[in-house]
C-alpha positions in Angstrom: -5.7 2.4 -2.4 -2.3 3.0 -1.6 -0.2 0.6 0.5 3.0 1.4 2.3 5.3 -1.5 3.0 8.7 -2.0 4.6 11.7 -3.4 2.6 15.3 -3.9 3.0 17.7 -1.2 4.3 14.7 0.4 6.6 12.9 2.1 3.5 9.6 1.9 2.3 7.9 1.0 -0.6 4.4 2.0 -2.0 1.8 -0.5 -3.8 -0.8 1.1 -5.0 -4.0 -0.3 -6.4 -6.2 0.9 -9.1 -10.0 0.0 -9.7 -11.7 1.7 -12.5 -10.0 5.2 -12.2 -7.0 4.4 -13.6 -4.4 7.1 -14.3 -3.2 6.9 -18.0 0.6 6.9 -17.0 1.8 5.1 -13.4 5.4 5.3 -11.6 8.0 5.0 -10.9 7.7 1.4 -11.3 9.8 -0.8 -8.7 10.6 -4.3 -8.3 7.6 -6.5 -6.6 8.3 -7.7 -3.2 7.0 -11.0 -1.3 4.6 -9.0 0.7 3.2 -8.0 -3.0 1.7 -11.8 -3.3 -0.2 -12.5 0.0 -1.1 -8.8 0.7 -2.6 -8.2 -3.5 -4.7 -11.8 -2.9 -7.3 -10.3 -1.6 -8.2 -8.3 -4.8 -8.9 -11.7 -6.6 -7.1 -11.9 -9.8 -5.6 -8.3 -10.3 -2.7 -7.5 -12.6 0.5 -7.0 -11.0 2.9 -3.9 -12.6 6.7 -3.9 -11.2 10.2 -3.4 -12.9 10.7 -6.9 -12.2 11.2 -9.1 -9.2 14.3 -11.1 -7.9 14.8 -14.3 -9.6 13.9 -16.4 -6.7 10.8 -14.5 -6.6 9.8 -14.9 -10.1 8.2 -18.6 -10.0 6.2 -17.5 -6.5 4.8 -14.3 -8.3 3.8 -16.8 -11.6 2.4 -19.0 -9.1 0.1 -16.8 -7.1 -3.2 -15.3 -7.8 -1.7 -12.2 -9.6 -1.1 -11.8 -13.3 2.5 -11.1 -13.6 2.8 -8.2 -16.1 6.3 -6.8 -14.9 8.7 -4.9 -17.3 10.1 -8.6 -19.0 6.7 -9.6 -19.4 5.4 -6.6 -20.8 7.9 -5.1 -22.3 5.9 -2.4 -24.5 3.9 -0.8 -21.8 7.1 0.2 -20.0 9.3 3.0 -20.9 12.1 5.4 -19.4 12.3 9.1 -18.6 15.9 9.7 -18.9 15.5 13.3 -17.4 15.3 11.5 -14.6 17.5 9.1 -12.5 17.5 5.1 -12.8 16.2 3.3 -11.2 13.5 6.1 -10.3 12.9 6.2 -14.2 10.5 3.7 -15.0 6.9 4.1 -16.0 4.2 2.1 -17.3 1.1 2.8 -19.8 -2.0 1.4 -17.7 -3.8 0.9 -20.9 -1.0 -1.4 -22.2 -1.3 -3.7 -19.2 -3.6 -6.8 -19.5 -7.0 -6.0 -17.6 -7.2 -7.5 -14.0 -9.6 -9.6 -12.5 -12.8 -8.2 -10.8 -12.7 -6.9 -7.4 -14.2 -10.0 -5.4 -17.7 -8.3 -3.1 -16.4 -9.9 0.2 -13.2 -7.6 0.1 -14.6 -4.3 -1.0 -13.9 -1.6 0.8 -16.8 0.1 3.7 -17.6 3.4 3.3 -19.6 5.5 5.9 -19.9 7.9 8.5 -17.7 8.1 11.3 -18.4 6.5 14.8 -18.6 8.2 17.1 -15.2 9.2 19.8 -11.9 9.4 18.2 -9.3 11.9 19.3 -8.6 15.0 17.4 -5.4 14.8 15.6 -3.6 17.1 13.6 -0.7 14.9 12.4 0.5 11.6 12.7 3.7 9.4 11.4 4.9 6.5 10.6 8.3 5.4 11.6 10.6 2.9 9.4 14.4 2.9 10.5 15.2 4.7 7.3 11.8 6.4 5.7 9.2 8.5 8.0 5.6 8.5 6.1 3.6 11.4 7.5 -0.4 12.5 7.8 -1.1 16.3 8.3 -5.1 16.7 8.9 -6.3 19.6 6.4 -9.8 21.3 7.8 -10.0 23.1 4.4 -9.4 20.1 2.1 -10.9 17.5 4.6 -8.3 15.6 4.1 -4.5 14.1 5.3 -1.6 15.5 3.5 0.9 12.9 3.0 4.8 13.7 3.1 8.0 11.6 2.7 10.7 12.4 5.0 9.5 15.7 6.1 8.8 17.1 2.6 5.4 17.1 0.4 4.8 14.2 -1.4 3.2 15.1 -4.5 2.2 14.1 -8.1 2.7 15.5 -11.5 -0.7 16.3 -12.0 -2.3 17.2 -9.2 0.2 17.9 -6.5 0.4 16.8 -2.9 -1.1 13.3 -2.3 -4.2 13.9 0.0 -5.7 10.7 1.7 -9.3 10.7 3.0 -8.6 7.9 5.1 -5.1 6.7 7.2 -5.0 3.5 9.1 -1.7 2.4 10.2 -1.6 -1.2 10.9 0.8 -3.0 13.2 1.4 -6.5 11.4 4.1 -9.0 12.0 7.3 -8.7 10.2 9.7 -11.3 9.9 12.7 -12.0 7.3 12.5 -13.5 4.2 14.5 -15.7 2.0 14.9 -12.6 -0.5 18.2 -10.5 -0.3 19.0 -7.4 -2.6 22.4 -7.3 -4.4 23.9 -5.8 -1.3 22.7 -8.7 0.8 20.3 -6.9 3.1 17.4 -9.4 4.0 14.0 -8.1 2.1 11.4 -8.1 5.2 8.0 -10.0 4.5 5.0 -8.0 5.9 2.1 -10.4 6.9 -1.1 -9.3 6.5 -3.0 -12.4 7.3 -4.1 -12.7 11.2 -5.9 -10.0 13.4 -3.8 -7.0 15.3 -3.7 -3.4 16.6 -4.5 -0.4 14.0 -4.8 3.2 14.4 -7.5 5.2 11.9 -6.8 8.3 10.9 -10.3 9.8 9.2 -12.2 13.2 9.3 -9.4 15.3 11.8 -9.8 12.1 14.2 -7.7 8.8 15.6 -9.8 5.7 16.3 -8.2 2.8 17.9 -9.6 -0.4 15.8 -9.0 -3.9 15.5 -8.2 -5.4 11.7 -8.4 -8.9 10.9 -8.0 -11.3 7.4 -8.6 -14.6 8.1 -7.1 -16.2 4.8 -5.0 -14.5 1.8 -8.0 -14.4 0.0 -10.6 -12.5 2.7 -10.5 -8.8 2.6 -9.4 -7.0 5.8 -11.6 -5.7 8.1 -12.0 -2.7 10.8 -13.6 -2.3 13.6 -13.5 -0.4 17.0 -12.0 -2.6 20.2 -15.9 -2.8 20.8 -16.8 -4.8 17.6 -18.6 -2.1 16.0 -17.4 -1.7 12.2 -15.6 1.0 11.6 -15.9 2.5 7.8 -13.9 4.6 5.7 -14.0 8.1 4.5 -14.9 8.4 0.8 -11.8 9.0 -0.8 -8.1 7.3 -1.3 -6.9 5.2 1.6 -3.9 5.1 2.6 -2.8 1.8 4.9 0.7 1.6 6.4 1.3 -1.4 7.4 4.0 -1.0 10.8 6.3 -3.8 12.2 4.8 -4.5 15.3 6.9 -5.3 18.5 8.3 -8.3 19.1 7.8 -10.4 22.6 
């Protein structure tokens, strides 16, 4: 699963999370942010990779459900490509990490056929005041072509990042007490609650309805109806949106 989150300055950041497929090399490797504790809970005990994290950060991250494994913890698994530029030069050796946690059965993710309606959609995008995150529907590889700004996003290995399933989810944003060294206000996403999402599977939109009761319940789906609405085998992609205010 891949998460997109907003951040200070308008940009996004991504959290993705790894289950038994675990690539042997991940990054680059960022600084955790406080969405990072509340939005990871709900993948019981897993270990938590970042660059670091700001100091008034530190004891909440030590404190929470995650195991803290960041670049001063961990110290050999992390190492720098300097062909490249800081701070977009980290990387981390999964199998150097300390193993995670299992993945609780109440929050795994639903697989399974489409319902049925949706809208046809051939591309869709999210909007941050500085970072657009965009879905292009692919009949031949059944699948949403992700791009950064206008241009491909892709991987060392494999190329562009292909999603089977988008949901963009409108969640409540509000500041936290976390500034970066230019004293922009890092937003904290919250993920607990209920609210509006859009899912983006199989060349089709379907309105839904998400809800996580507590930090440690797994999010749900399902269509303004009720019904449950599952996901396309695959990697998901959720972006979570700021919703509007009033």
């Amino acid at each position: 699963m891949v998460y997109v989150e907003p951040v200070e300055g308008g940009l996004s950041r991504l959290a993705a999370v790894f289950s038994t497929d675990k690539p042997p090399v991940i990054g680059p490797v960022r600084s955790a942010r406080e969405t990072d504790l509340t939005l990871l809970d709900q993948f019981g005990n897993p270990t938590l990779a970042s660059s670091g994290a700001a100091p008034e950060l530190v004891a909440s991250v030590d404190s929470s459900s995650l195991q803290n494994a960041s670049a001063e913890r961990q110290p050999a698994a992390y190492y720098r490509d300097y062909s490249r530029e800081a701070p977009h030069n980290l990387f981390v050796h999964s199998d150097q990490l300390p193993a995670g946690g299992g993945w609780p059965s109440a929050s795994q993710l639903h697989f399974g056929p489409a319902p049925a309606g949706g809208t046809p959609t051939q591309y869709q995008e999210a909007r941050y005041p500085g970072a657009v995150v965009g879905f292009d529907w692919s009949p031949g590889q059944q699948r949403w072509l992700v791009s950064m700004d206008g241009a491909a996003y892709t991987v060392a290995d494999t190329g562009q990042l292909m999603a089977s399933t988008v949901v963009l989810q409108s969640v409540q944003v509000r500041d936290s007490a976390v500034s970066d060294v230019a004293g922009s206000v890092s937003p904290l996403a919250q993920t607990t609650g209920s609210g509006e999402a859009l899912v983006l599977r199989d060349g089709r939109a379907f309105p839904a309805v998400w809800s996580r009761p507590s930090p440690q319940a797994g999010t749900t789906y399902t269509t303004p109806t009720g019904s449950a609405l599952p996901f396309a085998p695959g990697q998901i992609w959720t972006v979570l949106i700021p919703a509007p205010l009033g």
